[in-house]
C-alpha positions, 0 to 999 in steps of 0.5 A, a space after each residue: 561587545 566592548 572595546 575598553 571603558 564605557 568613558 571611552 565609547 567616543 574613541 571606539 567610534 573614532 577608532 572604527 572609523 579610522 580602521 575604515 579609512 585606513 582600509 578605504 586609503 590602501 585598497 586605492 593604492 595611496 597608503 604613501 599619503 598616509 602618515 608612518 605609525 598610529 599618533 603620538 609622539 615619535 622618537 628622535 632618529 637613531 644615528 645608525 637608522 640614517 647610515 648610508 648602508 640602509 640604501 642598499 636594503 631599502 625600496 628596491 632592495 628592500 625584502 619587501 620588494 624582492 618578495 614581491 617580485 616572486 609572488 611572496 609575502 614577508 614580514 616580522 611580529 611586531 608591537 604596537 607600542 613599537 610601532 608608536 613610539 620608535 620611529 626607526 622601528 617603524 619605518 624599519 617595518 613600513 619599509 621591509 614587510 608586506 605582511 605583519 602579525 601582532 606580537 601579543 597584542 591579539 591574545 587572550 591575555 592583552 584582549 579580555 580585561 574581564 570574562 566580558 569586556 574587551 580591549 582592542 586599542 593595541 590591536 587596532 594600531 596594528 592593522 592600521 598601520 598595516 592598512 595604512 602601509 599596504 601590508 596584509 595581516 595575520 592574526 595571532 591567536 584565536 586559541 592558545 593554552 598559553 596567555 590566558 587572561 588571569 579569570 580564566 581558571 576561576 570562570 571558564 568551565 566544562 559547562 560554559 568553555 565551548 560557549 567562551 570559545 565560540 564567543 571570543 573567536 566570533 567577536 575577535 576574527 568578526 572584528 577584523 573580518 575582511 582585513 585578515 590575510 589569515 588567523 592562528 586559528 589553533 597554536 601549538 595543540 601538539 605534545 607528544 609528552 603528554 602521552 595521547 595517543 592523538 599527540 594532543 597536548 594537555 591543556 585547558 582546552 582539551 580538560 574542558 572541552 576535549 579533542 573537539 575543541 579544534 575543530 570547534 574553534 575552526 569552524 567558528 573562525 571560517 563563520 566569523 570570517 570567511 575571507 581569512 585563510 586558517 591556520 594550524 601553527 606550531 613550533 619544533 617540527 624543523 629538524 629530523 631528530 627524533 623528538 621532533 620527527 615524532 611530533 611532525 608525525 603528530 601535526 599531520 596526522 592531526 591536520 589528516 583528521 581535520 581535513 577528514 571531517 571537513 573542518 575548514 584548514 587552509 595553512 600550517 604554520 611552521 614557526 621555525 625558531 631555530 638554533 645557528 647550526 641548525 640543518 632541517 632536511 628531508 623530513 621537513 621537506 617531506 611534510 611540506 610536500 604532503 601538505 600541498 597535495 593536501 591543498 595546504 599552504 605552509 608559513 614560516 610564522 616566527 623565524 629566528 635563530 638563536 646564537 647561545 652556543 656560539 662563541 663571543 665573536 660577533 663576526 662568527 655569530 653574524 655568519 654562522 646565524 645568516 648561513 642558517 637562515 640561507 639554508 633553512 630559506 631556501 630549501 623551504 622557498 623551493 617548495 611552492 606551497 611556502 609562499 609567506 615567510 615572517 620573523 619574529 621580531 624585525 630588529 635585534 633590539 626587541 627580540 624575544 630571546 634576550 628576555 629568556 633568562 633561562 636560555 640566554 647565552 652564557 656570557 651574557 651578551 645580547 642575541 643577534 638573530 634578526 635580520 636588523 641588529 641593535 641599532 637597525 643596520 642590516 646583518 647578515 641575516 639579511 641579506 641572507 634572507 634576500 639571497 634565499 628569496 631572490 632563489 626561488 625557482 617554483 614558476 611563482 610570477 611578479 604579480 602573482 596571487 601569493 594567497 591561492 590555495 593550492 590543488 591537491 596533486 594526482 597520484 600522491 605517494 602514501 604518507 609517511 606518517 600512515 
């Protein structure tokens, strides 16, 4: 296994060492001591980071600990290079997640510079930072159709995939074994326009090794380690439209056939980009009540919403988008088995939604659909997320194990997708 250039095997040890020391520093409680972010140079403190407003969001009225008190975890995708080199970013995350999950810095792409080699440097900064800040991690991703590192096409075939898949899942989750709150172990294996009837998506994966790819790839994950709670991710299974009502359909019954064959599942990913205006309603609560008598947990894994349609008015985006966010939070967080909820991106600054150019709005004004704008003051989908946390009335307890794995119920109605 390899971590970068053989010149560099003196930092690989320093390294290894210090995700050793982070994760000894946290589990006695004194990751205070530690110091914000991974090295190197800081940037000078935005004006607006120090404004007095941030005192009514942070610490106690941080979404950190209003989810804390009701036995939940709350974070946002983050990036390493972030996370070093803008000391608001990082503060912003030390101070509102307790869980966080690396934006890219875990796949295949950023990970493997060769079919043999391996680069772990920016995923190494984001679980210590994690460890050092008492926040969980979760792993993203193991197996993805997208994101393949460029001498995939040309090396990996039909004879040698299941071989890379295995391998590459066995070094990366056994890297981290033990400091993982949970993996995407599979991301976004559902397309019903491919046209299967198993609903799988057309990818290399399935070309090269077939349906069994899944089951492998979870398997292979539970053994590399076993601590880490294993997930089924996927994204346009909100609304009850009829796309995605069909594809919500494809997703449990794909979950149904792992939990038949005894593969190891233990949560569903809801990734939950939304649109402002969007109304999630039965359906959805329909599929997360099947996946708890299932003994499923559900995240929300990648939470925004998109302001496109919406006028120029930054007021009327501000609201119509934090109203999404208090409906779709808190009709999710009634249900007990939703007891993680992550946002893809903390500030409006770095959304992944301002770099889609086929999508952006059509006067050209950057998106604000996180729960920080531009320049780290709180929107007001912040404190829509709050109300909708400070909301949940399911019996979960401060202190509470948000990680348990839920008991399938007694007398269960027939699914809806049999």
């Amino acid at each position: 296994m390899h971590d970068g250039t053989s010149s560099r095997s003196r930092g690989r040890n320093t390294r290894r060492e210090f995700l050793k020391s982070a994760a000894a520093v946290a589990a006695t409680g004194l990751s205070a001591a530690l110091p914000l972010g991974c090295g190197g140079p800081k940037a000078k403190p935005n004006s607006r980071a120090t404004a007095p407003t941030l005192s009514q969001v942070n610490g106690p009225r941080s979404l950190r600990a209003h989810a804390a008190a009701h036995g939940m975890l709350v974070g946002c995708a983050v990036n390493p290079d972030r996370l070093d080199g803008d000391a608001d970013y990082a503060r912003t995350v030390a101070d509102q997640c307790s869980i966080l999950v690396p934006e890219n810095a875990m796949k295949w792409a950023a990970l493997r510079l060769t079919a043999q080699q391996f680069d772990f440097r920016k995923a190494d900064d984001v679980v210590v930072f994690a460890l050092s800040h008492d926040q969980k991690v979760r792993g993203h991703n193991l197996c993805w159709h997208n994101a393949l590192p460029g001498w995939f096409a040309s090396t990996v075939t039909r004879g040698n995939a299941a071989q890379f898949l295995t391998q590459h899942i066995q070094t990366v989750a056994g890297r981290y074994a033990g400091k993982m709150h949970s993996w995407d172990v599979v991301n976004e294996a559902v397309d019903v326009k491919s046209g299967r009837p198993d609903g799988l998506r057309d990818s290399p994966w399935l070309e090269l090794i077939g349906p069994g790819y899944l089951e492998l790839a979870f398997r292979a994950a539970r053994q590399a380690d076993p601590s880490a709670l294993l997930t089924y991710n996927d994204y346009g299974i909100e609304l009850d439209t009829q796309e995605q009502i069909d594809k919500r359909g494809q997703v449990m019954m794909l979950v149904r056939r792992l939990k038949a064959r005894g593969v190891p599942i233990d949560a569903v990913g809801v990734q939950s980009h939304l649109t402002a205006g969007d109304a999630p309603g039965a359906g959805l609560v329909h599929f997360v009540r099947e996946l708890r008598e299932m003994g499923l947990q559900v995240f929300i894994t990648e939470m925004d919403v998109n302001d496109r349609k919406l006028p120029d008015s930054v007021p009327e985006r501000d609201t119509a988008v934090a109203k999404t966010y208090r409906d779709y939070l808190t009709m999710m967080l009634a249900e007990p088995n939703v007891n993680t909820v992550l946002t893809w991106g903390i500030t409006d600054r770095y959304t992944w939604l301002n770099g889609l150019a086929h999508a952006s709005r059509p006067d050209g004004k950057p998106e604000r659909p996180l729960p920080f704008d531009y320049d780290y003051s709180p929107t007001p989908a912040f404190f829509a997320e709050r109300d909708a946390i400070d909301s949940r009335r399911t019996g979960a307890q401060p202190g509470g194990d948000p990680y348990a794995p839920f008991k399938p119920g007694q007398g269960s109605p027939r699914s809806q997708y049999e």
